[in-house]
C-alpha positions as CSV (number, residue, x, y, z in Angstrom):
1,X,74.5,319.8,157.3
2,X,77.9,320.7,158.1
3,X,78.1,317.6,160.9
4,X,77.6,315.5,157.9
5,X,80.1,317.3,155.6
6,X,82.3,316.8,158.2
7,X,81.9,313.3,158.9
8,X,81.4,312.3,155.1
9,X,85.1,314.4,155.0
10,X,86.4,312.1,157.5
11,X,85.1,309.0,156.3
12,X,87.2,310.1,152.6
13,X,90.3,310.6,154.5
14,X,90.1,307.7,156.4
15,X,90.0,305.5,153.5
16,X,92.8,307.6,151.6
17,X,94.8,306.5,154.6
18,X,94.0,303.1,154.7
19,X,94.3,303.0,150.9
20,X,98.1,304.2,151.3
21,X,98.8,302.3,154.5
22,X,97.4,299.0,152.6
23,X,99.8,300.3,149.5
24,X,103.0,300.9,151.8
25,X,102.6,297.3,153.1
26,X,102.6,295.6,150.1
27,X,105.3,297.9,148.5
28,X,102.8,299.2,146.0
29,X,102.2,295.4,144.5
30,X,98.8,294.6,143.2
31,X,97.6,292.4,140.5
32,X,96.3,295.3,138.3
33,X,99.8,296.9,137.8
34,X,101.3,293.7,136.1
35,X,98.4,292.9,133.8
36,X,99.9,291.8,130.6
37,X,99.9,293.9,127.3
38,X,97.3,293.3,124.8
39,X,99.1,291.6,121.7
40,X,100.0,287.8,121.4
41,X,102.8,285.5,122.0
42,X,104.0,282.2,121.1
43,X,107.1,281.6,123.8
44,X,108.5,278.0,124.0
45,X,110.2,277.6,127.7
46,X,112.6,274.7,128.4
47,X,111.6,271.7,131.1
48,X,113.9,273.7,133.9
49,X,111.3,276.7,133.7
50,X,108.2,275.1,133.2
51,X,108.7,273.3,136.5
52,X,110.2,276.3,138.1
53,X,107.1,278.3,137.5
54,X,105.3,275.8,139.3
55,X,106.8,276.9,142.6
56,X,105.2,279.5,144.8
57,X,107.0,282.6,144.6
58,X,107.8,285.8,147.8
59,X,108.3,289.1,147.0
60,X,111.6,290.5,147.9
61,X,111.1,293.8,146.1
62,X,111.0,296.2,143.2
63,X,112.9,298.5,140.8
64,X,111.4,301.0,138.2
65,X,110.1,298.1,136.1
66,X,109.8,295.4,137.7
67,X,108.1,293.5,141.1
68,X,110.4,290.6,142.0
69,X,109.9,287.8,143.7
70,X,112.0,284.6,145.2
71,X,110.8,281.0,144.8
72,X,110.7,278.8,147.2
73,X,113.9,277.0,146.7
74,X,115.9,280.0,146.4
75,X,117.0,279.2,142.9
76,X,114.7,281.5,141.0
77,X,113.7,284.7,140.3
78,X,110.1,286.1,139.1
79,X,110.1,289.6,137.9
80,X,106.5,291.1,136.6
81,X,106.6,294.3,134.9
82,X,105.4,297.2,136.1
83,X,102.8,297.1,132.6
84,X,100.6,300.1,134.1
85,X,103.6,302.6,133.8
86,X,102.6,302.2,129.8
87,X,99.1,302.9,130.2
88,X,97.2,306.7,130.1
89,X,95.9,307.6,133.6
90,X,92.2,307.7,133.6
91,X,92.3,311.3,134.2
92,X,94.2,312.3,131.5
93,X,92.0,310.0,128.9
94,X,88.6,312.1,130.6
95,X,89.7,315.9,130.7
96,X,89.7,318.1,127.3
97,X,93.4,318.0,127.2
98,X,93.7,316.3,123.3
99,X,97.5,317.6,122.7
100,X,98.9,316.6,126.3
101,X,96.9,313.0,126.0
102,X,98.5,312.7,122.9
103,X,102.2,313.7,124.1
104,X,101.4,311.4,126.9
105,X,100.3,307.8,125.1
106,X,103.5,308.4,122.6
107,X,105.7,308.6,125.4
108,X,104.3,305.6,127.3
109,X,104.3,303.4,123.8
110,X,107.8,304.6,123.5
111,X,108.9,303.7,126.6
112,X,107.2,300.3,126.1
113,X,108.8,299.5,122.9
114,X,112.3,300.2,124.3
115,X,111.5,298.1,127.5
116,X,110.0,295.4,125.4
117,X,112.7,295.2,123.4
118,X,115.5,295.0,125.9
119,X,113.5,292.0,127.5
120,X,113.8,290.7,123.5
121,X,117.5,291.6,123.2
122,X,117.7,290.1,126.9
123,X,116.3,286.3,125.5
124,X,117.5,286.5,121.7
125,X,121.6,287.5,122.3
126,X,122.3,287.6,125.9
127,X,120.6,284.6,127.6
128,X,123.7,283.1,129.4
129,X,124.7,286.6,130.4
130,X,121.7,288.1,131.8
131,X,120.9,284.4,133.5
132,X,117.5,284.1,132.5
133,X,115.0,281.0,131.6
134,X,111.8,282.2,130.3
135,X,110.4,285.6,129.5
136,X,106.6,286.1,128.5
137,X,105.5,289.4,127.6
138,X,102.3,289.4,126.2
139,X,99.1,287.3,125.6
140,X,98.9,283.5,125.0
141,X,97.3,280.4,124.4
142,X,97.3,278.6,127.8
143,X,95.9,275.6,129.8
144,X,94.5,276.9,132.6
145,X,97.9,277.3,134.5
146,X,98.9,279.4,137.4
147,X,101.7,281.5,138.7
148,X,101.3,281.3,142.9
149,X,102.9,284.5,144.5
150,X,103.0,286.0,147.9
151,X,103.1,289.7,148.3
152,X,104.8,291.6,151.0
153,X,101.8,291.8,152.8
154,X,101.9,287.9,153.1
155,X,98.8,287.5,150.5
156,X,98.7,285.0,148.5
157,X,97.7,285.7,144.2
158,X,97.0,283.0,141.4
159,X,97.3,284.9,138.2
160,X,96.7,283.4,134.9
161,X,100.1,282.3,133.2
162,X,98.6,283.1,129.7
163,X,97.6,286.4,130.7
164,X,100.7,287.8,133.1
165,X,103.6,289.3,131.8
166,X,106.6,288.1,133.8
167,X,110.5,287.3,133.3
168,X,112.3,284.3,134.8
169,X,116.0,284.3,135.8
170,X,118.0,282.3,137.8
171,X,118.7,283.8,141.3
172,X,122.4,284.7,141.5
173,X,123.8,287.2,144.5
174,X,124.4,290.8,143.9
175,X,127.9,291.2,143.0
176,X,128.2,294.0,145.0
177,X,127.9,292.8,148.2
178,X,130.6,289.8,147.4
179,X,133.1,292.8,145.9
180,X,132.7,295.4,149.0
181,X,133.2,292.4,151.1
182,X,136.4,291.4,149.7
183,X,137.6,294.7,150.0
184,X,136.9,294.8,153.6
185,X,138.7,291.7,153.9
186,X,141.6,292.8,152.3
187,X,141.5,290.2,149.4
188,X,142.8,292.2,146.6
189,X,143.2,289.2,144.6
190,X,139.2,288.0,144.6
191,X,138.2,291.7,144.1
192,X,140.2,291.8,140.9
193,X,139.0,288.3,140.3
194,X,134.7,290.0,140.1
195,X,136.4,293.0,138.9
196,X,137.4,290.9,135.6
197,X,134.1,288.7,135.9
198,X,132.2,291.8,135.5
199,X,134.3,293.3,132.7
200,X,134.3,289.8,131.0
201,X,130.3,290.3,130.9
202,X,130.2,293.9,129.6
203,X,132.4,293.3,126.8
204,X,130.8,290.1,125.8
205,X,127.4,292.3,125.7
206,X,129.8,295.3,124.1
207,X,131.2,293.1,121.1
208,X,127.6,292.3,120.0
209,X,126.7,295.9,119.6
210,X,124.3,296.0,122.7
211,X,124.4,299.3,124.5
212,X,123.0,299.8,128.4
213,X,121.2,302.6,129.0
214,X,121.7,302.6,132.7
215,X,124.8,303.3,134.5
216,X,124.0,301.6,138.3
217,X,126.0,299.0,138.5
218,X,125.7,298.4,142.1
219,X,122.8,296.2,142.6
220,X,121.9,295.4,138.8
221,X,124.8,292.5,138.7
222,X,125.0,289.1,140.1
223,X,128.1,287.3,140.4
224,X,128.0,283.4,141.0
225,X,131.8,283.0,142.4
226,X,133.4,282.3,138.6
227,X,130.8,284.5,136.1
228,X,129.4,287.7,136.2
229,X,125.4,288.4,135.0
230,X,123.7,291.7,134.3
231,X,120.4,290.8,136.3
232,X,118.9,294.0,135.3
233,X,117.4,293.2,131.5
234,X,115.3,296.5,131.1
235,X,118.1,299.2,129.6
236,X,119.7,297.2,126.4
237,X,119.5,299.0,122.9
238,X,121.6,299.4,119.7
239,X,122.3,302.2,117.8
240,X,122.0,302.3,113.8
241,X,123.7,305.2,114.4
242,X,127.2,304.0,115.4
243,X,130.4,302.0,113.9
244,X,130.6,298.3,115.1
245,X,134.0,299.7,116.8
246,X,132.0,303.1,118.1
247,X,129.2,300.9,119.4
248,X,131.8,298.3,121.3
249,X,133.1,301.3,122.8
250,X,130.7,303.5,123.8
251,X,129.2,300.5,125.4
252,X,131.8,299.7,127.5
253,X,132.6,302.9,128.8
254,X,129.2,303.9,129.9
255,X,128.9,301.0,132.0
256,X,132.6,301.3,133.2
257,X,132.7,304.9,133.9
258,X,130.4,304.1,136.6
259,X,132.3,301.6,138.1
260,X,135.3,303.7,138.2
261,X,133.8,306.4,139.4
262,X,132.9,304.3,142.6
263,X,136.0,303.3,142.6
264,X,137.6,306.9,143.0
265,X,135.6,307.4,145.9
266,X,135.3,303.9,147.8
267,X,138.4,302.0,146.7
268,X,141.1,304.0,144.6
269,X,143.9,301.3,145.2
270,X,141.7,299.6,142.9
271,X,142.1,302.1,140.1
272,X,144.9,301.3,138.3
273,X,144.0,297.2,138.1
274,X,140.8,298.5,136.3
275,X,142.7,301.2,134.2
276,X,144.9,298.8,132.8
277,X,142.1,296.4,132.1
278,X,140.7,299.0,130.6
279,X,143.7,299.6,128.2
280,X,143.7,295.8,127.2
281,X,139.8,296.2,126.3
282,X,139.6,299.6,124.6
């Protein structure tokens, strides 16, 4: 009896393990996490997108919301939600815990409806600026068509278009990486140059009384060589709470403060170019 505990214990460890190893290598991916929310949609996409979601599509990683992934021409971005972040664990919906399952579904519709409408915000009012093409968020009519996808694990998924939740953008490079560069190199003049492309993008978000929740600017920004885009869409949000003026400015502070605090630390010769920018803005 206890040779069998033993190896019936081994046999449950063993596949915990190669559960996790299988999750590591595809960076926690899987079809089930992006399964789109149960309401319908009527989303009209341009010809650009509709042949760009033809394409097959790599992953080249995740944030807290989203699995991305490149297409094959380099041009496009696929981002799925993370949709199971919304959704009560079965655990939770089985024990006798009634006041914490309730605490627990309001706080994943909440955080639903904020993310949801960001993506909306994102689509309606900042298309240009966020550089996206198509976003589809819940359930529609479709035709049978498929998104093709290749995980990191080098697997290959077809998921329904009608019933996958996903956001197209066009691919730009991370800002970052072109403005820590330029420093490096010395080029004061092309770091104030994204420094100003960057500012240029928050105020135009700013002066439509769209606020960012999140204050990491240093990989949620592409920068195409002349504009600056906000490639993160997840954290927008307005405030019936605040002035037009209160709102332009409280929006453009908390997602400058960042950047200056960076700046303090990494590049203060660049401080007083962004200060008196600043001044000109506020």
């Amino acid at each position: 009896m206890i040779k069998k505990l033993a190896i019936l214990s081994l046999l449950v460890l063993l596949s915990m393990l190669v559960g996790k190893g299988i999750y590591f290598i595809k960076d926690g991916f899987s079809a089930r996490r992006i399964q789109s929310l149960d309401y319908f949609v009527v989303e009209d996409w341009d010809e650009e997108a509709s042949r760009a979601l033809e394409q097959t599509y790599h992953y080249i990683g995740r944030g807290r919301q989203c699995f991305a992934f490149a297409s094959d021409d380099g041009k496009y971005v696929l981002k799925f939600p993370r949709t199971d972040i919304f959704k009560t664990p079965f655990w939770v919906r089985a024990l006798p815990v009634p006041s914490y399952r309730k605490e627990l579904v309001a706080n994943h519709k909440k955080r639903e409806e904020f993310i949801l409408n960001s993506f909306r915000i994102s689509f309606s009012e900042l298309k240009k600026e966020t550089s996206l093409l198509a976003v589809h968020l819940g359930q529609s009519l479709g035709k049978g068509k498929k998104l093709r996808i290749v995980d990191a694990s080098g697997s290959k998924h077809l998921l329904p278009l009608e019933k996958t939740s996903f956001v197209l953008q066009y691919k730009q490079p991370i800002l970052m990486k072109t403005f820590t560069s330029a420093l490096q190199n010395g080029s004061v003049k092309e770091a104030e140059k994204i420094l100003d492309a960057l500012l240029d993008a928050i105020v135009t978000r700013a002066k439509k009384g769209i606020l960012n929740r999140d204050r990491s600017f240093l990989r949620n920004y592409g920068f195409d060589g002349t504009h600056a885009y906000q490639i993160d869409i997840g954290s927008f949000f307005r405030s019936k709470d605040l002035s037009p003026k209160a709102a332009y400015d409280k929006s453009v502070r908390d997602s400058t403060d960042p950047v200056r605090e960076w700046l303090a630390d990494n590049a203060p010769s660049m401080l007083p170019y962004l200060d008196s920018r600043l001044k000109e803005l506020l």
